[in-house]
Backbone as a ProteinNet text record, in pm:
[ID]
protein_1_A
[PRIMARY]
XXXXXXXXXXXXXXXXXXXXXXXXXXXXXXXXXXXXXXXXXXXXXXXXXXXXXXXXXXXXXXXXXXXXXXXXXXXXXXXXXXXXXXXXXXXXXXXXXXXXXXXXXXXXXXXXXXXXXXXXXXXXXXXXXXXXXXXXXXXXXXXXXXXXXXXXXXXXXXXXXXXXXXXXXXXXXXXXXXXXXXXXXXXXXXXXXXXXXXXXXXXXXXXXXXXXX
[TERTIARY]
-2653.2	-2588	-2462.9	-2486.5	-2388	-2237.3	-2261.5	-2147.9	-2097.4	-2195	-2128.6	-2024.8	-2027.1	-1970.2	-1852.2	-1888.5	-1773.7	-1652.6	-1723.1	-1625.2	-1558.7	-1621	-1533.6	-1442.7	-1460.8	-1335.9	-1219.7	-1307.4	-1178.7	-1072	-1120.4	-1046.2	-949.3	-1035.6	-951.4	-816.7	-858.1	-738.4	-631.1	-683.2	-596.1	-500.7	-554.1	-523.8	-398.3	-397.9	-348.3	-168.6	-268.4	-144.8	-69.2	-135.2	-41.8	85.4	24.1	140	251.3	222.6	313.9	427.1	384.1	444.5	531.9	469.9	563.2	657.4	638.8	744.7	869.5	997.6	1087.5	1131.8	1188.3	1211.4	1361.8	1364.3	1554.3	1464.6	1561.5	1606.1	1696.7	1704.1	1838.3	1742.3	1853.8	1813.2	1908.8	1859.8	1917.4	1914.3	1971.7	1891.4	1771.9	1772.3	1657.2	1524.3	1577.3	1462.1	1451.9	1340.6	1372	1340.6	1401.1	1357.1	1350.2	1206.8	1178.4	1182.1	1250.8	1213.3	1144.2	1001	958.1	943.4	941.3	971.3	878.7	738.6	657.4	654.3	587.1	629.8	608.6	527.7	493.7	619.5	690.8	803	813.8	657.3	657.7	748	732.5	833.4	797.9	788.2	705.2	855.1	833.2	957.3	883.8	922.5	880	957.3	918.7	1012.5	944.6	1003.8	941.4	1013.7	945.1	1009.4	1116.3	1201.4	1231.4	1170.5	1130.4	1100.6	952.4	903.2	720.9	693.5	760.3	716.3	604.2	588.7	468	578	453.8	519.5	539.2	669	672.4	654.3	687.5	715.9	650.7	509.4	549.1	524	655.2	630.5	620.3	555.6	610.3	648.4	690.4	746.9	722.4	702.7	691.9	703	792.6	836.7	817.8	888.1	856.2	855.8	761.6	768.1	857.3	947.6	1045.9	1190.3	1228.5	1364.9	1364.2	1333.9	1339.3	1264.1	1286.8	1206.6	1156	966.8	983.3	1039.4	904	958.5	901.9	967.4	895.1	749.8	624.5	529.7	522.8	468.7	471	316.8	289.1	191.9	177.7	269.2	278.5	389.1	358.5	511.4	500.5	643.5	576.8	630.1	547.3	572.7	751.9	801	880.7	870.8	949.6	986.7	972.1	923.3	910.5	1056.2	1124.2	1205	1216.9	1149.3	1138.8	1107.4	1075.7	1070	1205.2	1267.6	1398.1	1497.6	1461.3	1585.8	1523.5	1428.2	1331	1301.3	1356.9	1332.3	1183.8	1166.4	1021.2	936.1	962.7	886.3	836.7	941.7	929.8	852.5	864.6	766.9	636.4	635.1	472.9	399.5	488.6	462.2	425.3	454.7	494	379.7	264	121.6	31.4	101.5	-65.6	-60.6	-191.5	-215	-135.9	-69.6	28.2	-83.6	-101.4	-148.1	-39.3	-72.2	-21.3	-26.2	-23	-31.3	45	5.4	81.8	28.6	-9.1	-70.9	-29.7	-111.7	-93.5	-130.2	-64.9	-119.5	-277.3	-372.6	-511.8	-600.5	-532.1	-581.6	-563.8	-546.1	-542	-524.7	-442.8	-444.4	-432.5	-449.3	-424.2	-408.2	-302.1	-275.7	-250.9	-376.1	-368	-300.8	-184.3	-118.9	-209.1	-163	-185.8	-327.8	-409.1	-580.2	-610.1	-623.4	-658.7	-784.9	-884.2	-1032.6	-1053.8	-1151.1	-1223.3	-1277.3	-1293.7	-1343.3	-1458.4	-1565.8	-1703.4	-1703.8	-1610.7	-1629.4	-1591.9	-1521.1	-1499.1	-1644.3	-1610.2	-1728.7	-1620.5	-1621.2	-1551.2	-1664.7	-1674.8	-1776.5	-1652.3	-1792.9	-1711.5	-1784.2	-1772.6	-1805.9	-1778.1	-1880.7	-1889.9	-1868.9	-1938.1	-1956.5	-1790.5	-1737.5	-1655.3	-1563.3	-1492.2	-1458.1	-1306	-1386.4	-1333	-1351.5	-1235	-1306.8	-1296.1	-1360.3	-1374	-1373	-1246.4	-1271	-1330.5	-1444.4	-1497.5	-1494.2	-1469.8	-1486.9	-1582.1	-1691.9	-1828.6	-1781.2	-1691.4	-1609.8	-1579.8	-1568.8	-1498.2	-1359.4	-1252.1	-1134.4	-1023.1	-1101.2	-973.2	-1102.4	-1085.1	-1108.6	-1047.6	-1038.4	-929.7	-1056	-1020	-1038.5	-955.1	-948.9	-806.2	-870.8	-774.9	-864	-783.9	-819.7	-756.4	-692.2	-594.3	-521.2	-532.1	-472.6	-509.8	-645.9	-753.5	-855.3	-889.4	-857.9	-870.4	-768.9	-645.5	-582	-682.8	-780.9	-759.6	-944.2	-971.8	-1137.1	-1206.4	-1191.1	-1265.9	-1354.2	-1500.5	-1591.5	-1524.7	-1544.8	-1514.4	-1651.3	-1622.7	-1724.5	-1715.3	-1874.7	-1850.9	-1824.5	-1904.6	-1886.3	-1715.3	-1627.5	-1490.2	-1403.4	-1485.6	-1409.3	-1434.1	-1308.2	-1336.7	-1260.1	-1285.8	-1131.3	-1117.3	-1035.9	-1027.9	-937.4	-955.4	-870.7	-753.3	-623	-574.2	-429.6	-404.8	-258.5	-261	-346.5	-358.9	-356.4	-391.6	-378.3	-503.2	-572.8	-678.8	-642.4	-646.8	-633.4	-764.5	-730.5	-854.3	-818.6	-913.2	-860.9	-958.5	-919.5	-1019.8	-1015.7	-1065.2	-1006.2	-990.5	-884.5	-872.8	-952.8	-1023.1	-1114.8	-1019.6	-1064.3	-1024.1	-914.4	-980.8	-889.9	-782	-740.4	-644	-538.8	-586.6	-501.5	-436.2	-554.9	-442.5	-309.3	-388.4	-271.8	-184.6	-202.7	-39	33.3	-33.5	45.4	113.1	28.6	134.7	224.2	235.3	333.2	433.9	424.1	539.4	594.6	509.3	599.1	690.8	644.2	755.3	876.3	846.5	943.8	1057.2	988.7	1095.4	1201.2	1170.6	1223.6	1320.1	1328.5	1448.8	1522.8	1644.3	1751.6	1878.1	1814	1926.2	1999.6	2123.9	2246.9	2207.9	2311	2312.9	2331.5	2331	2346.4	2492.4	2534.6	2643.1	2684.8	2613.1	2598.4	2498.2	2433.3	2276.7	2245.5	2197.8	2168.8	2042.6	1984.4	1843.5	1838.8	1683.7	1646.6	1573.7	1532.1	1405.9	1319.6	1172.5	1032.1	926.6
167.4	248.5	179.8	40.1	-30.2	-9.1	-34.9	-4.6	108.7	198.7	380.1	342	315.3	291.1	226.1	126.6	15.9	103	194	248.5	340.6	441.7	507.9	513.5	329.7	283.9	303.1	205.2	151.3	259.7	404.5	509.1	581.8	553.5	593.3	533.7	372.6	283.6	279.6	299.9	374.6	449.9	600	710.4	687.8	596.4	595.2	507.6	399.2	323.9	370.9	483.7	582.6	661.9	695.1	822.6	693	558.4	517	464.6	480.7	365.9	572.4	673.2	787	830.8	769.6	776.1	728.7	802	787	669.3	539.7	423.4	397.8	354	254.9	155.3	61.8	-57.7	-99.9	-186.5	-222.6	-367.9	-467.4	-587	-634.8	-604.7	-629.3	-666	-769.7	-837.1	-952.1	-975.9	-1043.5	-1006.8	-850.1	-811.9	-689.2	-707.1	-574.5	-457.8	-370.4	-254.3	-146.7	-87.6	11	139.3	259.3	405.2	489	535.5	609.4	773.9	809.2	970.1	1027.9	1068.8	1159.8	1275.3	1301.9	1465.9	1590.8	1516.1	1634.2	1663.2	1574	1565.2	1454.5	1388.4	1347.8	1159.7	1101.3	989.1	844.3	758	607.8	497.7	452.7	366.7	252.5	83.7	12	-92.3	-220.9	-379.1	-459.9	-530.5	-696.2	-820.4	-925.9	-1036.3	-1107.9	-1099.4	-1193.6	-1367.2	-1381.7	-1527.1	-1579.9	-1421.7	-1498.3	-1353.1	-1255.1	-1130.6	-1067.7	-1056.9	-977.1	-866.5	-738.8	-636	-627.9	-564	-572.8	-450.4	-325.9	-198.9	-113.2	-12.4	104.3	245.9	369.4	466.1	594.3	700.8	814.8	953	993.6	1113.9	1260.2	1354.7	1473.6	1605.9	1698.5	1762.4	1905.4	1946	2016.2	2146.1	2255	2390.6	2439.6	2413.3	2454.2	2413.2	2266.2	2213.3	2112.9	2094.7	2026.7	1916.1	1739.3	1631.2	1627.6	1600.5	1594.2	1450.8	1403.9	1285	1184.3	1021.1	915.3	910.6	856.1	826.3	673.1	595	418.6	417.4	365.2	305.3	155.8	87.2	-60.6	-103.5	-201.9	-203.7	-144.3	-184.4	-172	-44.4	3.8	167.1	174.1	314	321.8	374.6	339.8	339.8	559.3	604.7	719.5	764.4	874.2	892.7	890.5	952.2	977	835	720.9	578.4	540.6	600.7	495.3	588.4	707.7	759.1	732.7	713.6	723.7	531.1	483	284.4	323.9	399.6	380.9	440.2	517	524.4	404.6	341.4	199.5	130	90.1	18.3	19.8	144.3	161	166.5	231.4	171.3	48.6	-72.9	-179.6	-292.8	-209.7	-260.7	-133.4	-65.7	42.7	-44.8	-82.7	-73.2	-39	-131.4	-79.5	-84.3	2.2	-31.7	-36.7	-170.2	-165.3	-207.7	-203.6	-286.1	-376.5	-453.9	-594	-701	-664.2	-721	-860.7	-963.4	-1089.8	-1034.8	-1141.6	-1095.3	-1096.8	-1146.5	-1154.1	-1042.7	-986.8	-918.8	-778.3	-679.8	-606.1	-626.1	-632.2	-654.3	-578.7	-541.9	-460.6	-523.9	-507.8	-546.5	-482.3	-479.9	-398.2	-544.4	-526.6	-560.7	-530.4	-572.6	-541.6	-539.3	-575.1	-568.4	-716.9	-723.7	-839.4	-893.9	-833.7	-828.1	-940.9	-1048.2	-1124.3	-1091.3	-1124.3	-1106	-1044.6	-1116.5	-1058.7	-913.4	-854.2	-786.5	-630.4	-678.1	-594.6	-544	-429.3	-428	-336.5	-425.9	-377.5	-357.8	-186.4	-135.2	-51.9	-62.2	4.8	106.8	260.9	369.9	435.7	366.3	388.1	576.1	636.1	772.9	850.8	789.8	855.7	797.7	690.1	591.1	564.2	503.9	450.2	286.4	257.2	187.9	208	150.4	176.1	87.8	62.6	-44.1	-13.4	-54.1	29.2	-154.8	-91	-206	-138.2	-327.1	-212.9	-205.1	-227.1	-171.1	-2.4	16.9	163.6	191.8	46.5	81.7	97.1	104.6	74.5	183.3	272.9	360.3	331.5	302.8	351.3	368.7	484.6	521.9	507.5	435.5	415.3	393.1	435.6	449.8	332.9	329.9	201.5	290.7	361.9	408.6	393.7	219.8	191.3	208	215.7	205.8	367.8	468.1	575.8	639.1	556.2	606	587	479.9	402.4	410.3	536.9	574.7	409.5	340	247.5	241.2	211.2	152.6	114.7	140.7	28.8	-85.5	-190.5	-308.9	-382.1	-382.3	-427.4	-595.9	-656.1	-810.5	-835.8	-722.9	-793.7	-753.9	-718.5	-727.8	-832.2	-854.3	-987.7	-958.5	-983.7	-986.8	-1122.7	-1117	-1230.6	-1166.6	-1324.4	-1215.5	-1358.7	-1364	-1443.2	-1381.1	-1436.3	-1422.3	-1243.5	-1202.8	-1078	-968	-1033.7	-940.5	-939.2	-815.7	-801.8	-796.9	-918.6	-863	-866	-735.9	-728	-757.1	-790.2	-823	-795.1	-717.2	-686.4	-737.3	-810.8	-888.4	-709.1	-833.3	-703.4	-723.6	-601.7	-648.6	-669.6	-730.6	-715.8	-670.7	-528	-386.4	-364.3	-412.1	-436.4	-501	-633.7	-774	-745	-678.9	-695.1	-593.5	-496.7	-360.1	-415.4	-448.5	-491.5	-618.6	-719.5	-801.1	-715.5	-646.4	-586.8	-473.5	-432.6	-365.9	-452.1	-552.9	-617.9	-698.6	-689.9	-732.9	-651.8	-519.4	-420.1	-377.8	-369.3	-377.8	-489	-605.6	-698.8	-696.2	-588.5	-538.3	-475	-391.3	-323	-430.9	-400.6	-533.9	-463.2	-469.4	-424.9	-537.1	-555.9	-644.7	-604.5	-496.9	-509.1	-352.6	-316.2	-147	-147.6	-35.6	44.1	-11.1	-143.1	-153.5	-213.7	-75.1	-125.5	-79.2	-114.7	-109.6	-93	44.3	177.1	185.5	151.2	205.2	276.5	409.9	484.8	445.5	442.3	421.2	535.9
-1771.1	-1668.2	-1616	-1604.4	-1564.3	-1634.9	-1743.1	-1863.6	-1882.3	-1885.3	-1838.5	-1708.3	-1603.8	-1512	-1534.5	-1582.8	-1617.4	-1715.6	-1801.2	-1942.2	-1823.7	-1747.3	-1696.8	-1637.4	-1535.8	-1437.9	-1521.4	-1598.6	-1724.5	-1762.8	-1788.1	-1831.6	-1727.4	-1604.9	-1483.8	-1496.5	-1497.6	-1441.6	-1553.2	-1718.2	-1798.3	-1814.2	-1720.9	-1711.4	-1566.8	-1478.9	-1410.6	-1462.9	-1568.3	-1607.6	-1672.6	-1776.9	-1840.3	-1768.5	-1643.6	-1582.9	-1522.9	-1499.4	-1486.2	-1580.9	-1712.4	-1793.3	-1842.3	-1815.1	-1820.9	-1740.2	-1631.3	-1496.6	-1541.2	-1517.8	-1516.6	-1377.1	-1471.1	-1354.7	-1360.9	-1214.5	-1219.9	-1146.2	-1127.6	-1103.2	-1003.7	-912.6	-862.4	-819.8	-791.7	-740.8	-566.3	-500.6	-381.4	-250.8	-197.1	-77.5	-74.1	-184.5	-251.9	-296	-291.5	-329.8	-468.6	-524.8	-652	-623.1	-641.5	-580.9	-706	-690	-857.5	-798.2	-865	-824	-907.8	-886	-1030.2	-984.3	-1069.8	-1104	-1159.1	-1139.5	-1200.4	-1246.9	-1326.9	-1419.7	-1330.9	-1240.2	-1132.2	-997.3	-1046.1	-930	-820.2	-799.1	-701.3	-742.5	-603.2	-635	-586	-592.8	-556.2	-582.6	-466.4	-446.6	-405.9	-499	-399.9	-430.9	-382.2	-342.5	-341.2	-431.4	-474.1	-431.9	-386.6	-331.8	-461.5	-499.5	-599.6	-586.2	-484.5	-493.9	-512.1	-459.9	-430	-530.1	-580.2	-700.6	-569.2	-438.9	-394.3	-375.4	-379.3	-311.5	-162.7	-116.5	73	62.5	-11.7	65.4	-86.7	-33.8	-174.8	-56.9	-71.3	-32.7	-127.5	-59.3	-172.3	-99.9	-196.8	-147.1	-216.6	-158.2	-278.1	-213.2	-314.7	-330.3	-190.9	-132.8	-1.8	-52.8	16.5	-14.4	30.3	125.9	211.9	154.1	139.2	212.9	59	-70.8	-141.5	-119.8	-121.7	-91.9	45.1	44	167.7	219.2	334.5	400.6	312	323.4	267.5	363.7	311.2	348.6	302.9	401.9	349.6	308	235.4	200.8	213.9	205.6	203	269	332.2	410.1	598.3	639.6	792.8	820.3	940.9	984.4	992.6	974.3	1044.6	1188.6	1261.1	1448.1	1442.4	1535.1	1576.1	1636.6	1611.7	1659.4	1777	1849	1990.4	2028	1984.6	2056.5	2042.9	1941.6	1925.6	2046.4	2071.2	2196.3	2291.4	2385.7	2497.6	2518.5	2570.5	2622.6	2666.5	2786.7	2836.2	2738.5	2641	2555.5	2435.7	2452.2	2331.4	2392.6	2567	2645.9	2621.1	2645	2664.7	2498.3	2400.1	2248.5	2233.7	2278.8	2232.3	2289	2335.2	2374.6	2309.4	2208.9	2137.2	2037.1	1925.8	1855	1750.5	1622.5	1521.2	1419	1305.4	1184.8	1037	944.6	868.3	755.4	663.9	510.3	466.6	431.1	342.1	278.5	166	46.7	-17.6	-69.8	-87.8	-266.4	-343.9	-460.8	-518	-459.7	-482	-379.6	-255.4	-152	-100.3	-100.5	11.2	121.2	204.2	313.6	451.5	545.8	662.7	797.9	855	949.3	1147.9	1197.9	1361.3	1452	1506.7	1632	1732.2	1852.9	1947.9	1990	1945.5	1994.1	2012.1	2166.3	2213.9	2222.7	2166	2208.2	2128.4	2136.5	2026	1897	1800.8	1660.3	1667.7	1761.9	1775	1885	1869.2	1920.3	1770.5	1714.1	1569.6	1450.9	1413.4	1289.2	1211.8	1065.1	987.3	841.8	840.3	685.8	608.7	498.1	366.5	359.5	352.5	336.5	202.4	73.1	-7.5	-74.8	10.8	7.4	62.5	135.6	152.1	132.7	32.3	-27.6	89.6	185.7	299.5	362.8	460.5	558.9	669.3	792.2	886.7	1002.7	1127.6	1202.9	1295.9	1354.6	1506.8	1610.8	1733	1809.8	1902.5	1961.6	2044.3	2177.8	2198.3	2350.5	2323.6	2203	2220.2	2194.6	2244.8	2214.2	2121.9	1980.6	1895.7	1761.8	1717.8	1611.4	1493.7	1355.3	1256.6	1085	1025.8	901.5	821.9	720.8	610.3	484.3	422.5	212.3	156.7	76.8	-43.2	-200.1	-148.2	-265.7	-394.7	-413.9	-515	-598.8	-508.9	-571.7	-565.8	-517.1	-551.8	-669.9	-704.1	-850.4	-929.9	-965.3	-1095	-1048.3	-965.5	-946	-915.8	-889.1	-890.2	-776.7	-798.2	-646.4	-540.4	-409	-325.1	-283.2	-262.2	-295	-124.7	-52.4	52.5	77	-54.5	-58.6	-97.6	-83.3	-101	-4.7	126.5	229.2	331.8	399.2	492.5	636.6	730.2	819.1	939.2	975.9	1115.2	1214	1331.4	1416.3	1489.1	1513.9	1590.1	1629.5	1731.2	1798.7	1838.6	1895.1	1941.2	1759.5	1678	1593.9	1485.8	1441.8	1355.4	1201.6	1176.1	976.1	862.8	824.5	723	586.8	510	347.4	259.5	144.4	35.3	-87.2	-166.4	-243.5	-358.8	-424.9	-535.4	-693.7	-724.4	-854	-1002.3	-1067.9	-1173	-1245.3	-1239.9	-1284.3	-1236.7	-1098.4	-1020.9	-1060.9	-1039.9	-1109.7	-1223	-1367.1	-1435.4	-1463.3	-1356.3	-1372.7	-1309.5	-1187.4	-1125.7	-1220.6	-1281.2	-1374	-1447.6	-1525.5	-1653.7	-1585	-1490.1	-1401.6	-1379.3	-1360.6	-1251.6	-1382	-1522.2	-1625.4	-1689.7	-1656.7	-1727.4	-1622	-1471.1	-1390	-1400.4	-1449.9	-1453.8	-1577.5	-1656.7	-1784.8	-1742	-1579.7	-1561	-1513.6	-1589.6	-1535.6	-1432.1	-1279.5	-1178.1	-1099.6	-1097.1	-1060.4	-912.8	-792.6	-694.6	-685.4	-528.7	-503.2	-565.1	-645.6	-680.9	-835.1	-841.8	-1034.6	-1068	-1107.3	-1151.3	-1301.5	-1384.1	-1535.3	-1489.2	-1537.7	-1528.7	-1652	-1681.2	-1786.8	-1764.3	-1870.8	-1825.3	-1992	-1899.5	-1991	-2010.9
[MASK]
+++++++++++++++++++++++++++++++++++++++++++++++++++++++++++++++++++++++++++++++++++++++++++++++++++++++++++++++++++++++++++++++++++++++++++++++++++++++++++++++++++++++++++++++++++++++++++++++++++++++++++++++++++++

C-alpha cells in the first residue's frame, strides 16, 4: 500500500514538473537578484526571485487571467505582503496596522517557512497541527487571540501528504515562526528547477537574453 502511495506522489510531482518545464520562461538578472517569469498554457503566470548569492527563493507570486479587465492582481505566495492601499494613504491607519499580526512566507532551502509578527504571547501559549484531511495547517493560541489556516502549495501541486513529524515552530523577538521541513520530492524538484532557471541567461532590466523551454 505504501508503494501505491509512493508511485502516485511520484506521478503527481511529475505531472507538476512537466507543466513547468512547458511554461513559457524569461529571465532577467537584477539587483542581485534572478528573476524568472513563467507562462502557462492555461494563461495563468508565476513570477519569482532568487538570491544570486545564497540561490534561495525571496518572492514567488501568481497571477491569472481576469473575467473582466484582462490580468488579474499579483497574489504572493512567497515573499512579504504587499502594504494595503488604504494604509499607504491613511498614517493612522498604518499606526494602528503596525501592532496586528503580519503573516508571511519565506523559505530556507531545506524548510518551509512562515512567518507571524507581532504576537507577543510566549511559545507555550501556541498549538501548531497539521490537518491532514483538509491538507492544512493551523495556528491556534489558548488565549484566543491569534487564529490562522494556511495550505502548503507546494505540496498541494505535486499531491503530496502533509506530515505532522515535519513541522516545528518557535517563538522570539515578538515573532512566531513555523517550519516544515521539505520531503524529498521537494528537494529534488526545486534542485532541478533552479538548474534549468540558471540556464536562462538574463544581464539586467532592458537587456535581457529569454529563452523559452
Amino acid at each position: 500500500m505504501f508503494q501505491e502511495v509512493s508511485f502516485f506522489c511520484n506521478m503527481a510531482v511529475q505531472s507538476w514538473s512537466d507543466l513547468l518545464k512547458a511554461s513559457t520562461k524569461t529571465a532577467l538578472i537584477h539587483n542581485g537578484k534572478r528573476k524568472v517569469h513563467y507562462l502557462f498554457t492555461d494563461g495563468k503566470e508565476m513570477a519569482e526571485e532568487y538570491d544570486l548569492t545564497t540561490d534561495e527563493l525571496t518572492v514567488r507570486k501568481w497571477r491569472s487571467k481576469s473575467t473582466l479587465k484582462g490580468q488579474g492582481p499579483w497574489e504572493i505566495e512567497v515573499g512579504e505582503p504587499v502594504p494595503s492601499t488604504v494604509a499607504c494613504l491613511e498614517s493612522d491607519v498604518i499606526k494602528e496596522n503596525c501592532s496586528n499580526p503580519v503573516f508571511m512566507r519565506k523559505d530556507t532551502k531545506t524548510s518551509f517557512l512562515w512567518r507571524v509578527r507581532n504576537l507577543p504571547y510566549p511559545k507555550e501559549v501556541y498549538n501548531i497541527s497539521v490537518e491532514p484531511d483538509q491538507r492544512c495547517c493551523i495556528i491556534r493560541t489558548n488565549n484566543k487571540k491569534y487564529y490562522k489556516k494556511f495550505n502548503v502549495p507546494d505540496l498541494d501541486r505535486s499531491q503530496l501528504p502533509l506530515d505532522s513529524s515535519a513541522l516545528n515552530f518557535t517563538h522570539a523577538n515578538n515573532t512566531l515562526i513555523v517550519s516544515y521541513k521539505k520531503p524529498k520530492e521537494i528537494l529534488t524538484l526545486e534542485h532541478e528547477l533552479l538548474r534549468e532557471v540558471k540556464k536562462l541567461k538574463g544581464t539586467n532590466e532592458g537587456d535581457v537574453d529569454c529563452k523559452t523551454q
